[in-house]
C-alpha positions in Angstrom: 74.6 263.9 10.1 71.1 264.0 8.5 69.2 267.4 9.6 66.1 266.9 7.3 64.8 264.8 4.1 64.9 267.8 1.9 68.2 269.3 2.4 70.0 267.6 -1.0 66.9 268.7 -2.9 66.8 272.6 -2.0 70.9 272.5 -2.8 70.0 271.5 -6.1 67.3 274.2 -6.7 69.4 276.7 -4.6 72.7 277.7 -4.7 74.7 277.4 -1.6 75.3 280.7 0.3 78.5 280.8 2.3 77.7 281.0 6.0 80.6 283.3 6.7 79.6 285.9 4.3 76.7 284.8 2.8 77.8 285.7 -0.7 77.6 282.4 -3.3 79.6 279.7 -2.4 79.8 278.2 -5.9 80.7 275.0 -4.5 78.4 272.1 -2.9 79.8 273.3 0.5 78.2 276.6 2.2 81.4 278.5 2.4 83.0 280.2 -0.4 86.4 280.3 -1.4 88.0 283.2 0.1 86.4 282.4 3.5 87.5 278.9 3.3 90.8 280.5 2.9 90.8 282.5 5.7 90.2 279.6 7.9 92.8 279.4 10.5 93.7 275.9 9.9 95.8 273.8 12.0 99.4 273.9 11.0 102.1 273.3 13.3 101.1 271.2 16.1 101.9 269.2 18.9 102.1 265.6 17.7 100.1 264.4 20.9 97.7 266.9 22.0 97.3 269.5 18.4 98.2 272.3 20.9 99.2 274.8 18.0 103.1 275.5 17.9 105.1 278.0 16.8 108.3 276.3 15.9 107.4 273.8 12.6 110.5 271.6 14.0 109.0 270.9 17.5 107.0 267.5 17.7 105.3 267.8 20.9 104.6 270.8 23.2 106.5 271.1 26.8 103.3 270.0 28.7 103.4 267.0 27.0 106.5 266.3 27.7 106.5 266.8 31.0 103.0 265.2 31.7 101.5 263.3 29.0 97.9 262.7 28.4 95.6 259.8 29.1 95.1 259.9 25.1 97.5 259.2 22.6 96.8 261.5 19.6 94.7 264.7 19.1 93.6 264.6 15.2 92.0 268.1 14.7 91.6 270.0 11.7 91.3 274.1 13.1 92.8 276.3 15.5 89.9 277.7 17.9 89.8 281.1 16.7 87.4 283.4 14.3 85.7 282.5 12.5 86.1 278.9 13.2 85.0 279.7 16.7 82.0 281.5 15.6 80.8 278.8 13.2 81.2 276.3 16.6 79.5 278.4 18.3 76.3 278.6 16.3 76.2 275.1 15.9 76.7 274.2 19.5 75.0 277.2 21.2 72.3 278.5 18.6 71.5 275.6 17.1 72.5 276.2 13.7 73.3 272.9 12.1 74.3 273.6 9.0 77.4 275.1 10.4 78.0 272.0 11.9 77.6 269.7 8.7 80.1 272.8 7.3 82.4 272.0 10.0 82.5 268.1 10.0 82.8 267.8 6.2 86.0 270.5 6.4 87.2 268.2 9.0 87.1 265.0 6.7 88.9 266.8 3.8 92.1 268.2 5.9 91.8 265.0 8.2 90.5 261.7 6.7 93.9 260.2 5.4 95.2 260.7 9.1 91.6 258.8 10.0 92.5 256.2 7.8 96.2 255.7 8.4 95.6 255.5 12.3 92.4 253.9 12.4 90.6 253.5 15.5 87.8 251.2 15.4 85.2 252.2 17.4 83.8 256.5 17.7 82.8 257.3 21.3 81.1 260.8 21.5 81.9 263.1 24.6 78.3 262.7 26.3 75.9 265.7 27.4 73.8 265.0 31.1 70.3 264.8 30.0 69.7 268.0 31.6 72.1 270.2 28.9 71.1 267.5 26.2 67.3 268.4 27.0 68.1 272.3 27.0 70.5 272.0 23.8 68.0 269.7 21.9 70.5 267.5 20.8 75.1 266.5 21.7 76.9 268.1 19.0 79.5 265.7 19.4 77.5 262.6 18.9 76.1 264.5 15.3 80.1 265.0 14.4 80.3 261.0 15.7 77.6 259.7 13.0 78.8 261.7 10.4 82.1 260.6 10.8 81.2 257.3 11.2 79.2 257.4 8.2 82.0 258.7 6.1 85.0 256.2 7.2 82.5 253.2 7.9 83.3 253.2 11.8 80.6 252.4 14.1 79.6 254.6 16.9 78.9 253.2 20.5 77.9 256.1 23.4 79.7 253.6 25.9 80.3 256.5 27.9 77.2 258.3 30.1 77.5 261.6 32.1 77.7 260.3 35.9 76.7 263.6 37.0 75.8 267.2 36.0 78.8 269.1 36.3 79.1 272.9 35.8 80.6 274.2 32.4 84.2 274.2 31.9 84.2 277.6 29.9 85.9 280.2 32.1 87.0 277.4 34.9 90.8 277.1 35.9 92.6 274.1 35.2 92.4 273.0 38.6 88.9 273.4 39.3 88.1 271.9 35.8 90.0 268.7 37.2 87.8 268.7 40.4 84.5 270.0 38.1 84.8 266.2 36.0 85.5 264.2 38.9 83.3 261.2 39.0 81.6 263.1 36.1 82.1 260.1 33.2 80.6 256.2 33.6 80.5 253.5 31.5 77.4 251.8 30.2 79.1 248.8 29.2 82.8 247.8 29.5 82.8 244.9 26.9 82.3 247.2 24.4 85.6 249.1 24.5 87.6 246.2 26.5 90.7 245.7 24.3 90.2 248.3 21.4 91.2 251.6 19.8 88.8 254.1 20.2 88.3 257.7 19.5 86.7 260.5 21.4 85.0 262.6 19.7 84.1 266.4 20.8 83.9 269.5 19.4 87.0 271.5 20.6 89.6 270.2 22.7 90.5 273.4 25.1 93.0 272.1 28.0 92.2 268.2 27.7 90.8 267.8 31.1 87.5 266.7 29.7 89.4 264.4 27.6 91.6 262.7 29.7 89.1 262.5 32.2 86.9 260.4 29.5 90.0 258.4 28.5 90.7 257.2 31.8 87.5 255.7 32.1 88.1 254.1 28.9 91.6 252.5 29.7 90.8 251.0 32.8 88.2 249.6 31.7 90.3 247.5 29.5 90.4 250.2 25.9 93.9 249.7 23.9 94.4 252.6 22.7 92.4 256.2 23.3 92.7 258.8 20.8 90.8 262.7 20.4 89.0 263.8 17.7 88.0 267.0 17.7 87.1 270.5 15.4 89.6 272.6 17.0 92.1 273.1 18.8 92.6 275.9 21.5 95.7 278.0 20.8 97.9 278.4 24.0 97.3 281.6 25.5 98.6 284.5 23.3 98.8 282.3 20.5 
């Protein structure tokens, strides 16, 4: 995730402010210590879908269970709540990319031997319509995509194209969610997923109807395996 030529230069003639608090980070990474210890990180979890669990002895959570995903595995690093949420938001909403390049390399350090270990090997971003990609100025998830690609040495392949413009999730039950992303995914070209392992990436996977809308299109079109990998992880409510 490259946001301009100079960046690595200023770091070394600045130090790096923490963009929780602002105070020195003292570090190579824009967030201190204390706020990196305040992170909510993601602990227990649901071994399919990172839904955050209460009981460390429970491997999956009951809707998974009863109804498993189109995806296999859920690799996420935070819970979605402050100030992880507020970090996501300024980089999705606001446009603040550093928080973004914060939040990607945290991501790598709690995440990237569970990368390794179950490899996929090819990273499709969760696409924007051109509309919201026009207004936004860029798809947060295809930055997380080429940094993490960059990192691991996976390529990155947008095999997957926003059919239609859809209305935004945020605040939608999960029914009309499920109706919102019908028809809402399309492939650019099946060969290249056809008999592979691939993983989604987005920023924050909420109730996985955006995701296992995605990984359906995938898997018929021939994918292996679909995994998620995402930020954060929405907490159930009154988590």
């Amino acid at each position: 995730m490259v946001y301009n030529a100079g960046r690595a230069a200023l770091r070394a003639l600045f130090p790096c402010r923490c963009l929780l608090c602002l105070a020195p980070s003292h570090s190579h990474q824009e967030i201190c210590a204390p706020c990196r210890a305040e992170l909510p990180w993601l602990n227990a979890h649901c071994q399919r879908c990172a839904l955050p669990l209460n009981s460390p002895d429970a491997l999956f959570c009951g809707r998974c269970l009863r109804h498993p995903p189109r995806f296999e595995h859920c690799l996420s690093a935070l819970r979605y709540q402050f100030p992880s949420d507020q970090l996501l938001s300024r980089f999705k909403y606001q446009r603040q990319l550093p928080c973004g390049q914060l939040l990607a390399e945290l991501w790598l350090a709690h995440c990237r031997s569970d990368a390794q270990r179950q490899r996929p090997q090819l990273l499709v971003p969760i696409p924007l319509h051109w509309r919201r990609r026009w207004s936004r100025g860029y798809n947060q998830s295809l930055l997380l995509a080429e940094h993490w690609g960059a990192a691991l040495s996976l390529p990155v392949d947008c095999a997957l194209r926003r059919a239609r413009h859809t209305t935004p999730q945020q605040g939608l039950s999960a029914a009309d969610r499920r109706r919102n992303l019908r028809k809402a995914f399309a492939l650019r070209r099946p060969e290249a997923v056809a008999g592979r392992h691939i993983a989604l990436v987005d920023d924050v996977l909420t109730t996985g109807t955006t995701a296992n809308a995605a990984a359906a299109i995938l898997l018929a079109a021939g994918a292996r395996r679909v995994d998620i990998w995402c930020l954060a992880r929405t907490p159930a409510p009154g988590q």
